[in-house]
Backbone as CSV, one residue per row, in Angstrom:
resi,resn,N_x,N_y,N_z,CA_x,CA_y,CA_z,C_x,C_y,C_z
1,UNK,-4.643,-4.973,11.942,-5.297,-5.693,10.865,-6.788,-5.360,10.793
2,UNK,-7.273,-4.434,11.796,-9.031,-4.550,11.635,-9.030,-3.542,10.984
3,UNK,-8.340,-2.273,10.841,-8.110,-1.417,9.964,-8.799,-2.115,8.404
4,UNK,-7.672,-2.659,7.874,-7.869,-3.749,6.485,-9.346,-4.060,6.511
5,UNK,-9.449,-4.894,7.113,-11.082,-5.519,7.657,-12.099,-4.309,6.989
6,UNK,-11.749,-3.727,8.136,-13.109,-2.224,8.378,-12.844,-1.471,6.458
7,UNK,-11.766,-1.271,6.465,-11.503,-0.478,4.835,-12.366,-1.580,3.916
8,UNK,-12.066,-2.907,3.817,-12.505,-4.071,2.904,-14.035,-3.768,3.159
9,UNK,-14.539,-4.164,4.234,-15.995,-3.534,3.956,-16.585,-2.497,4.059
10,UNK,-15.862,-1.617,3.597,-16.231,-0.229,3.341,-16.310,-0.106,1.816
11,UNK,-15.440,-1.106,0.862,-15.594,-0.641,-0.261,-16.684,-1.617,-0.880
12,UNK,-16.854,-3.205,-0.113,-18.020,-3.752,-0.379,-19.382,-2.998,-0.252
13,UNK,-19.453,-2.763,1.080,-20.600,-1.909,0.974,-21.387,-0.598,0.861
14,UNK,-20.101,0.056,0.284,-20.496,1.336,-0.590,-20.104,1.378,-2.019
15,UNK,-19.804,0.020,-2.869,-19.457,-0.141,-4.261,-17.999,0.665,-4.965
16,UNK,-17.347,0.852,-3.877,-16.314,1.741,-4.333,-15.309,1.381,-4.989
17,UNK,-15.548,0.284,-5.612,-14.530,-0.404,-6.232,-13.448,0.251,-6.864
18,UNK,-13.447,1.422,-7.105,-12.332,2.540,-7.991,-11.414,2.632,-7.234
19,UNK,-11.691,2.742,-5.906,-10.352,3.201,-4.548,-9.657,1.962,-4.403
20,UNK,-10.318,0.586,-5.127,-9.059,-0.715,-4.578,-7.457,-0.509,-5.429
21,UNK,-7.326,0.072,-6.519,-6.271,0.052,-7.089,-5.553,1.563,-6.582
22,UNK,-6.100,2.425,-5.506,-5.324,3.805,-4.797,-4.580,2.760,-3.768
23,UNK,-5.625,2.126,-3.289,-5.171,1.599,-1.618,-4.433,0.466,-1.946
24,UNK,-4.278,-0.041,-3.241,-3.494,-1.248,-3.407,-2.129,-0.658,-3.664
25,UNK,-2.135,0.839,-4.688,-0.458,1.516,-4.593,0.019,1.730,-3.709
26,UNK,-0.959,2.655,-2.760,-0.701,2.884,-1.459,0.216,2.013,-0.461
27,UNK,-0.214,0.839,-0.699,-0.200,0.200,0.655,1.469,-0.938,0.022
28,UNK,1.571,-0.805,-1.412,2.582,-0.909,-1.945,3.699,-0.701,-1.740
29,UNK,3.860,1.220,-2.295,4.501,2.007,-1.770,5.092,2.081,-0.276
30,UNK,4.272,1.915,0.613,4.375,1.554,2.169,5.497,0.712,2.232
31,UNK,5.112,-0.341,2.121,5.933,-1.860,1.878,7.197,-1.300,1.550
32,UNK,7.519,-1.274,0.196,8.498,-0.815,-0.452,9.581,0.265,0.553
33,UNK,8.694,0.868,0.731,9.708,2.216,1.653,10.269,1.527,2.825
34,UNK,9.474,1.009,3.510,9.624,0.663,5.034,10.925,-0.974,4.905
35,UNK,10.842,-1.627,3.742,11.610,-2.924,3.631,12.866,-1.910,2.572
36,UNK,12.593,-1.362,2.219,14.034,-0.284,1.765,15.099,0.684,2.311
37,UNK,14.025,0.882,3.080,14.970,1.918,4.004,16.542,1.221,5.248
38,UNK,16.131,0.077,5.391,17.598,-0.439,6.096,18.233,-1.383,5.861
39,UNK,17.893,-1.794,4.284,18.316,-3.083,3.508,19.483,-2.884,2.350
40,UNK,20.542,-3.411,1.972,21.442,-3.494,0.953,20.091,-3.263,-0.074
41,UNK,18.597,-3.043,-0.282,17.875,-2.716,-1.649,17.835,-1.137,-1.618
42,UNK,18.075,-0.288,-0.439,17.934,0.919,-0.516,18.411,1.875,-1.525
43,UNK,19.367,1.528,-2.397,19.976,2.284,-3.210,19.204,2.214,-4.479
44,UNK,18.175,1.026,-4.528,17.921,0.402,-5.745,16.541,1.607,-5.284
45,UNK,16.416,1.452,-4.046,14.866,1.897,-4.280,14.549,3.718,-4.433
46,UNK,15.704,3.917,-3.830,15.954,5.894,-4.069,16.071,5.861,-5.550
47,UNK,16.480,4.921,-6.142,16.783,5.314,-7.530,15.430,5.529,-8.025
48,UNK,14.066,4.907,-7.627,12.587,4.699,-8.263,12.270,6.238,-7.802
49,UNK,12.555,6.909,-7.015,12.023,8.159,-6.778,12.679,9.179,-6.672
């Protein structure tokens, strides 16, 4: 979790506000894959890619 932390004020204090909606797909995508891959949703989710 300090990862998160350390990234969060990295974009406070270099104004980078453009990279919150990369790292918000990003970290999406993540989710998605990792809760898809050994669940009755897996079929649903190969179908998205």
């Amino acid at each position: 979790m300090e990862a998160f932390s350390d990234l969060f004020k990295f974009l406070m204090e270099r104004k980078k506000w453009w990279l919150t909606p990369i790292v918000l797909v990003l970290l999406l995508l993540g989710i998605l894959i990792v809760l898809g891959g050994g669940t009755a949703v897996a079929p649903f989710v190969y179908t998205l890619f």
